[in-house]
C-alpha positions as CSV (number, residue, x, y, z in Angstrom):
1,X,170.8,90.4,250.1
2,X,168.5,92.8,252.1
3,X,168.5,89.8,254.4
4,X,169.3,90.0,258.4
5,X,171.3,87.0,258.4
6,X,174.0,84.8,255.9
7,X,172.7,83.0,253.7
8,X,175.0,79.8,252.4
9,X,175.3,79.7,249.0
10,X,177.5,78.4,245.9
11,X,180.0,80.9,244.0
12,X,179.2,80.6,240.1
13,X,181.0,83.2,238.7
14,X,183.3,85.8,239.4
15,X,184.1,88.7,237.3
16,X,187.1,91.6,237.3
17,X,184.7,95.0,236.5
18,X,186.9,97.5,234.8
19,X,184.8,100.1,237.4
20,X,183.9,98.3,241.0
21,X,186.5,95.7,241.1
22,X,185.7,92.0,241.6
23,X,182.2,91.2,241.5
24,X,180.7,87.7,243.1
25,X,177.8,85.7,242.0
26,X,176.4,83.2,243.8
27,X,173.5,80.6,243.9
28,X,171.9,79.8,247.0
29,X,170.2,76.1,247.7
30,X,166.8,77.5,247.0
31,X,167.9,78.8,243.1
32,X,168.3,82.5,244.0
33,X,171.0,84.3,242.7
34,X,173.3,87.2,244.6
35,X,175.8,89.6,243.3
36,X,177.8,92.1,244.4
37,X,181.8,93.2,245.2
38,X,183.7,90.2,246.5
39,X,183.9,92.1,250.1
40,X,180.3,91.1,250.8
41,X,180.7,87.9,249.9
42,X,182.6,85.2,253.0
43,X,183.6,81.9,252.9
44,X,181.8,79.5,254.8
């Protein structure tokens, strides 16, 4: 997120990549949208 902090956020889709593995996407409250591998994601 290139951010120094968590951000909270909603998961909206997850995806199994043939080449990095599991990869997140979520929405924070604000309308911006993350992805990445599922290790830098967290549950709240």
């Amino acid at each position: 997120t290139m951010k120094d902090d968590w951000v909270d956020g909603r998961v909206i889709d997850i995806k199994d990549n043939p080449f990095v593995g599991v990869v997140v996407s979520a929405k924070t409250n604000n309308g911006v949208i993350f992805f990445g591998r599922e290790e830098l994601f967290k549950p709240a």
